[in-house]
C-alpha positions in Angstrom: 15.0 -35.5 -25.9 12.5 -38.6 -25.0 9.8 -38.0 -22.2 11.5 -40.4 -19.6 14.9 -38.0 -20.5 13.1 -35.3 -19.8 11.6 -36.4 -16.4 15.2 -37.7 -15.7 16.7 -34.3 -16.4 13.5 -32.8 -14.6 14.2 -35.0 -10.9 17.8 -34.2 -10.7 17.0 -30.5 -9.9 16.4 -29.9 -6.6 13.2 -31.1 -4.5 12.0 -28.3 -3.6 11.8 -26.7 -6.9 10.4 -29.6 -8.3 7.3 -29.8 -5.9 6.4 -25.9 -6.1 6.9 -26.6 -10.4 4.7 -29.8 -10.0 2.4 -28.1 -8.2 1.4 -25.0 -9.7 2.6 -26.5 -13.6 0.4 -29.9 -12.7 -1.2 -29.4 -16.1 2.1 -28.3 -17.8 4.2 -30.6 -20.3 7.4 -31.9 -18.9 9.5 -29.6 -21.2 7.9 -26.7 -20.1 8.3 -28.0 -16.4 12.0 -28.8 -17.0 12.8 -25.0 -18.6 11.1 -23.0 -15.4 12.7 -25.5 -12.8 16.0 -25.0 -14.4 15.5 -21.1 -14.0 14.1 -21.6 -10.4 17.0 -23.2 -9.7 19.8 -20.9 -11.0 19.8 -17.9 -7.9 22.3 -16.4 -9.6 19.4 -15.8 -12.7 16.7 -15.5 -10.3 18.6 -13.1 -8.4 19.8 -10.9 -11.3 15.8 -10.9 -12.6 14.5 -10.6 -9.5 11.5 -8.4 -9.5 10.5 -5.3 -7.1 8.5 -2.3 -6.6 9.0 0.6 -8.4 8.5 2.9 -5.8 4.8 4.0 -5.5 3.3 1.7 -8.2 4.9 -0.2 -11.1 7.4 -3.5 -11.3 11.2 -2.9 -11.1 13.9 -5.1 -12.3 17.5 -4.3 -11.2 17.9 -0.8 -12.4 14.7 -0.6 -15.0 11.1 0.0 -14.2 8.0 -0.1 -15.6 4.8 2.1 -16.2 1.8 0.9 -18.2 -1.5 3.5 -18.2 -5.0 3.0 -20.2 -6.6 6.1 -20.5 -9.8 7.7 -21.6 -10.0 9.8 -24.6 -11.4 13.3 -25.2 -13.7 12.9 -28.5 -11.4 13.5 -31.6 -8.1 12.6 -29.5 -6.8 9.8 -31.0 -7.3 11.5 -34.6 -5.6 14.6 -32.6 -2.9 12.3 -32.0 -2.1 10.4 -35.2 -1.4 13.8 -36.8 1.1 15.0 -34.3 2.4 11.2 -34.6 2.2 11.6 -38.8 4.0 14.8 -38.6 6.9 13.2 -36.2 7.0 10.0 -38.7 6.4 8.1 -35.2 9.9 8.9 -33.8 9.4 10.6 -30.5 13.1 11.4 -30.5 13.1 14.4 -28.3 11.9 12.2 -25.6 15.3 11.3 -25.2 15.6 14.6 -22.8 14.3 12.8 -20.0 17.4 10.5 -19.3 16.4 7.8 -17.7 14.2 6.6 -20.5 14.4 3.4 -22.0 11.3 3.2 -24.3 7.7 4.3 -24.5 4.7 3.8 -27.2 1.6 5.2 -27.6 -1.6 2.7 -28.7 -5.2 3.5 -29.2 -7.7 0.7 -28.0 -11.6 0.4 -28.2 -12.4 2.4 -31.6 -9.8 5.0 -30.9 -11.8 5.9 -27.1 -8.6 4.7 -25.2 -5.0 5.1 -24.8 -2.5 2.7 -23.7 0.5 4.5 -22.9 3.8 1.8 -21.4 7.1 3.0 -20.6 10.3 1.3 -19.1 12.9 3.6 -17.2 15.8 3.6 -14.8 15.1 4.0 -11.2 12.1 5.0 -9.0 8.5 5.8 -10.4 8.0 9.1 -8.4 11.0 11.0 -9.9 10.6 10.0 -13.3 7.7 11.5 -13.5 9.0 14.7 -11.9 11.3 14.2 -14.8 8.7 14.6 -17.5 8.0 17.8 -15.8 10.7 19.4 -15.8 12.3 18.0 -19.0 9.3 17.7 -21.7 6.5 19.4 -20.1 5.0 21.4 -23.4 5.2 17.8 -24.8 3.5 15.4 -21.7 0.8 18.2 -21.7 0.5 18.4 -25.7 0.1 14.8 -25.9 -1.8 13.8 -22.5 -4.1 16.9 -22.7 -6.0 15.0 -25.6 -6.8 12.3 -21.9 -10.1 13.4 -20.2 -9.3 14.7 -17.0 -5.7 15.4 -17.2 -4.6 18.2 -14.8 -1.5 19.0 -16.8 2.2 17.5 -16.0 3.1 20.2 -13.3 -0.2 19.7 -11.3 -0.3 18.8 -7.8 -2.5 16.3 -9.1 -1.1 15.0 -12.0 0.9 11.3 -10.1 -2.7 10.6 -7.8 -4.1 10.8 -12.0 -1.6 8.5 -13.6 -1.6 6.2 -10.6 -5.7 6.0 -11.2 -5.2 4.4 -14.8 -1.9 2.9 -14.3 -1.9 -1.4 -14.4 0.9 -2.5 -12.6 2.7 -5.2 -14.6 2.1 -8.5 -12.9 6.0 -9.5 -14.9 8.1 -8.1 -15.5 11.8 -9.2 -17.6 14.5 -6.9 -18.6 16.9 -8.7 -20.9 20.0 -6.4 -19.0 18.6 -5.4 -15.5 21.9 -3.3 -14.5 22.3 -1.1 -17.7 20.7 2.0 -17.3 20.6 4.8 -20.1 23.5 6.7 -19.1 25.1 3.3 -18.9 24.2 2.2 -22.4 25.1 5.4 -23.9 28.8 5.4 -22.2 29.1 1.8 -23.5 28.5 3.0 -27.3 30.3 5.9 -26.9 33.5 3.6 -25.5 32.7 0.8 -28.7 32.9 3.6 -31.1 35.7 5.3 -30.0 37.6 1.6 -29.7 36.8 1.3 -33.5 37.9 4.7 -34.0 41.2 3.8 -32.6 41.2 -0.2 -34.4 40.4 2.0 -37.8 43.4 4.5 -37.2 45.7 1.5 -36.7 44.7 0.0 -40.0 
């Protein structure tokens, strides 16, 4: 598509959506103006994406939150660490426990001094964690007591700590905003037990 097609295409959307684009994109290319005028303009999208709070700290989108920590190391942590993640192959499977998890990874920064740990999960920040304390404990304090300062996963203290070193995510995009864990899994349960039932037919 030309320029002058793309400015066309661009100054057919609405007004308003073109002056707050033109305004803070002033620098932009016109594709790139076109593609997030066309998402400003879909409410449906922008509605479905739309980004909240997690509760005490963190970004939320539709059902899925966020949590992204960098933490200081004890000396000989992250080498602490990479053996328990050696001896797991990397697969923290057993996190699965906590139901509401999505994901979570585990990455050392500045010459092994730092940890970045980022998780997505469904629903509010507060009880997730009180999730991790009463699902995985002897793993959140196995892993996080290699962190100076932790106060251990059943403290008193242990959210005012994580909300020190947490970094709210300043965006935040879940591909499926509604579909929680519990969700996903009932989904593949129902598609395999469909195929089941095409495979008996056959």
């Amino acid at each position: 598509m030309s320029e002058k097609d793309l400015h066309a295409k661009f100054h057919k959307l609405p007004d308003a959506v073109c002056e707050k684009v033109d305004a803070t994109l002033a620098d932009a290319k016109i594709a790139l103006k076109l593609k997030v005028a066309e998402i400003l303009a879909d409410k449906e999208e922008v509605a479905e994406h739309a980004v909240t709070t997690a509760g005490r700290i963190g970004a939320k989108s539709g059902e899925v939150s966020e949590l992204t920590t960098i933490l200081p190391l004890k000396p000989h942590g992250a080498e602490r660490l990479r053996k328990f993640f050696k001896l797991v192959g990397g697969n923290l499977a057993g996190a699965g426990q906590v139901g509401t998890l999505h994901n979570m990874r585990f990455v050392f920064l500045d010459n092994d001094t730092k940890l970045l740990f980022a998780t997505a999960f469904d629903g509010e920040w507060d009880p997730y964690i009180d999730d991790f304390a009463t699902k995985i404990p002897e793993f959140m304090d196995y892993l996080f007591s290699n962190v100076e300062g932790w106060p251990g996963i059943t403290s008193p203290d242990v959210k005012d700590f994580i909300v020190k070193y947490q970094i709210p995510a300043e965006a935040w995009f879940v591909a499926h905003p509604g579909l929680t864990v519990a969700e996903g899994a009932r989904l593949m349960r129902q598609e395999s037990a469909v195929q089941r039932f095409l495979s008996d037919l056959n």
